[in-house]
C-alpha positions as CSV (number, residue, x, y, z in Angstrom):
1,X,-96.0,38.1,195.8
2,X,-96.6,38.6,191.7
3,X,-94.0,36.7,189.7
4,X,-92.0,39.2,187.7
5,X,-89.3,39.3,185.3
6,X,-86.0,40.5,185.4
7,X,-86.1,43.6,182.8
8,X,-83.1,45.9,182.3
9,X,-84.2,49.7,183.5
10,X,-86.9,48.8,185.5
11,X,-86.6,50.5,189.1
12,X,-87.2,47.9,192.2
13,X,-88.8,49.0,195.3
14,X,-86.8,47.1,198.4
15,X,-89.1,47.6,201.7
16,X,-86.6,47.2,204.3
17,X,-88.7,48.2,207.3
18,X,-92.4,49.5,208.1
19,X,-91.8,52.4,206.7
20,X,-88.3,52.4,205.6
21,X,-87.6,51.9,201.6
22,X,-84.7,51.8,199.4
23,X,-84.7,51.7,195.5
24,X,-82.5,50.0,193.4
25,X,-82.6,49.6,189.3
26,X,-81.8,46.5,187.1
27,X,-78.4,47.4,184.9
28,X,-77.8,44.3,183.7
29,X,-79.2,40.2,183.6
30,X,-77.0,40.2,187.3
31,X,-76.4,43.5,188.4
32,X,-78.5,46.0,190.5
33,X,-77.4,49.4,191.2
34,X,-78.9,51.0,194.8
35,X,-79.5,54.4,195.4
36,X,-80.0,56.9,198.1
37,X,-81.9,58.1,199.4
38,X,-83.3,55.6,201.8
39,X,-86.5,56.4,203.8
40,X,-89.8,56.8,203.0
41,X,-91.4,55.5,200.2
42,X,-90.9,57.8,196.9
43,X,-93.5,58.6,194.3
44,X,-92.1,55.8,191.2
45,X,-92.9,58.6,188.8
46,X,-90.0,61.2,190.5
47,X,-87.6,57.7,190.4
48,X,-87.7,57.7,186.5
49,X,-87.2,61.3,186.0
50,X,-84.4,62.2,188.6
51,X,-81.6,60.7,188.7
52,X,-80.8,59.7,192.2
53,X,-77.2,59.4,194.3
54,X,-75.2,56.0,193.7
55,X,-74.5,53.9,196.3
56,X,-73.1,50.7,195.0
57,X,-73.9,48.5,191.9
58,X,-73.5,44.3,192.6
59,X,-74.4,41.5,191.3
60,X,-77.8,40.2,192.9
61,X,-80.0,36.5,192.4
62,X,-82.3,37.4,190.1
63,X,-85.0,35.5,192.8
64,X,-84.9,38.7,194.5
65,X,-86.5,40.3,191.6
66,X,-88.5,37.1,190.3
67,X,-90.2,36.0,192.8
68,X,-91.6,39.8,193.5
69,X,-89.9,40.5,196.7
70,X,-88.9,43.4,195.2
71,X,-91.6,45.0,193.2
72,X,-90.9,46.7,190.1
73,X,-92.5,50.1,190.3
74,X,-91.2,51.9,187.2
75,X,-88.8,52.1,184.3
76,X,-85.9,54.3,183.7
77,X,-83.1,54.7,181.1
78,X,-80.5,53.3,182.4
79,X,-77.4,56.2,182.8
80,X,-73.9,56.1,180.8
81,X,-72.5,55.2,183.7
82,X,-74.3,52.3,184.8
83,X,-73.8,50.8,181.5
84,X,-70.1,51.0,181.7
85,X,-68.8,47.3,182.7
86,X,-66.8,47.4,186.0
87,X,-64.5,45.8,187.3
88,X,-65.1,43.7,190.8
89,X,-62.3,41.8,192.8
90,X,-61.6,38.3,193.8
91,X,-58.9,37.1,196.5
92,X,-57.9,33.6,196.9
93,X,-58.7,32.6,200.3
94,X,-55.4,30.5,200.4
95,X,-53.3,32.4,198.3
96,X,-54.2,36.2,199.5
97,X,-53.7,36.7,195.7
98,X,-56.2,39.8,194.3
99,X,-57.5,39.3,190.9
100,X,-59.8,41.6,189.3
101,X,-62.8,40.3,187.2
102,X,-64.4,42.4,184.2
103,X,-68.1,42.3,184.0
104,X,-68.6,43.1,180.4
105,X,-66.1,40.1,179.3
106,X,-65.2,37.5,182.8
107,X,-61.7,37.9,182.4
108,X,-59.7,37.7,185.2
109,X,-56.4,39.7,185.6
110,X,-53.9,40.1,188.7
111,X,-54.9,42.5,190.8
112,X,-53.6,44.8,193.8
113,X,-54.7,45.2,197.7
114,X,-55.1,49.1,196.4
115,X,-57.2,48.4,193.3
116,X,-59.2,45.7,195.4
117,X,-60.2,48.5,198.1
118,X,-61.8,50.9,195.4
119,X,-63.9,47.9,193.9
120,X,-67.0,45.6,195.0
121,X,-66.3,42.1,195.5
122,X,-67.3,39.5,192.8
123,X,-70.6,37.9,194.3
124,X,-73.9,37.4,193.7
125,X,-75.7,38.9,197.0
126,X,-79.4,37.7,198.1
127,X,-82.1,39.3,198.8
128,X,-81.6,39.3,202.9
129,X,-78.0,40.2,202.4
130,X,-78.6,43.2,200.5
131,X,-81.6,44.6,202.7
132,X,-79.5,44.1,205.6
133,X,-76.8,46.3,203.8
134,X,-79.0,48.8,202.8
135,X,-80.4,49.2,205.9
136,X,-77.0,48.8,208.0
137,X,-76.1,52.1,205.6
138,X,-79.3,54.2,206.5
139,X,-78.8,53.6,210.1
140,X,-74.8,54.1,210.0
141,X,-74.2,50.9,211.2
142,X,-71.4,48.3,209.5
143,X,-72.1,45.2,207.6
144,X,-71.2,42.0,208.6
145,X,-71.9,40.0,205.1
146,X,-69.8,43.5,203.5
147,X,-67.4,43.1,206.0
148,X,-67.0,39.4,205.4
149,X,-66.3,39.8,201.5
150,X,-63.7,42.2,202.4
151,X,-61.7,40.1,205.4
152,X,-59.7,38.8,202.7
153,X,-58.1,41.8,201.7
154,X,-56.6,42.1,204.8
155,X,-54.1,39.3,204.3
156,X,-50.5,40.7,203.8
């Protein structure tokens, strides 16, 4: 696998089976939003041009992308949207408190269980985590390291 660096716009290519692909592309130094649709592999050229469906944006180890795990095949503008910071929450495993955390700045402000179910969790996924995700999603199965984020917002 081809070292690479982590460039903002470039498209990754995630191969999460034999022939079962998903792309994702590079928003920020930590964040990677993934896209449907997952199947086959697409022609890199088409993933520049059109924009593709949104399926969740998180913060990823940049070894997934450095070490060339996942190749970069292309490079797109990255949308309005994508740019926009978001907002990701945090519970306190002792508390139950929510907190929600602002990418653009790291604050941290009290949160609800609401707000918390509309948002991503604060973490930085790997590489296995996230194709086991992507591919739980494809095959409409649930995710146990998703799943395992969330547990805490079922404290009352």
């Amino acid at each position: 696998m081809a070292r690479q660096t982590v460039t903002i716009g470039s498209i990754v290519e995630i191969q999460l089976e034999e022939s079962l692909y998903a792309y994702g592309q590079i928003v920020s130094r930590a964040e990677v939003a993934f896209f449907e649709p997952i199947g086959s592999r697409l022609n890199a050229k088409r993933l520049a041009e059109k924009p593709l469906k949104l399926l969740f944006v998180i913060g990823v180890m940049n070894k997934a992308i450095t070490s060339g795990r996942w190749l970069k095949v292309s490079k797109g503008v990255v949308g309005e949207t994508l740019l926009q910071p978001r907002d990701y929450f945090i519970v306190d495993q002792i508390s139950g408190h929510v907190h929600i955390y602002r990418s653009d700045t790291g604050a941290i402000r009290p949160g609800t269980m609401a707000e918390a179910n509309e948002l991503e969790c604060a973490a930085v996924w790997s590489a296995e985590h996230v194709e086991d995700r992507l591919r739980d999603h494809f095959h409409g199965s649930r995710n146990v390291w998703l799943e395992s984020l969330r547990e805490g917002l079922t404290i009352s």
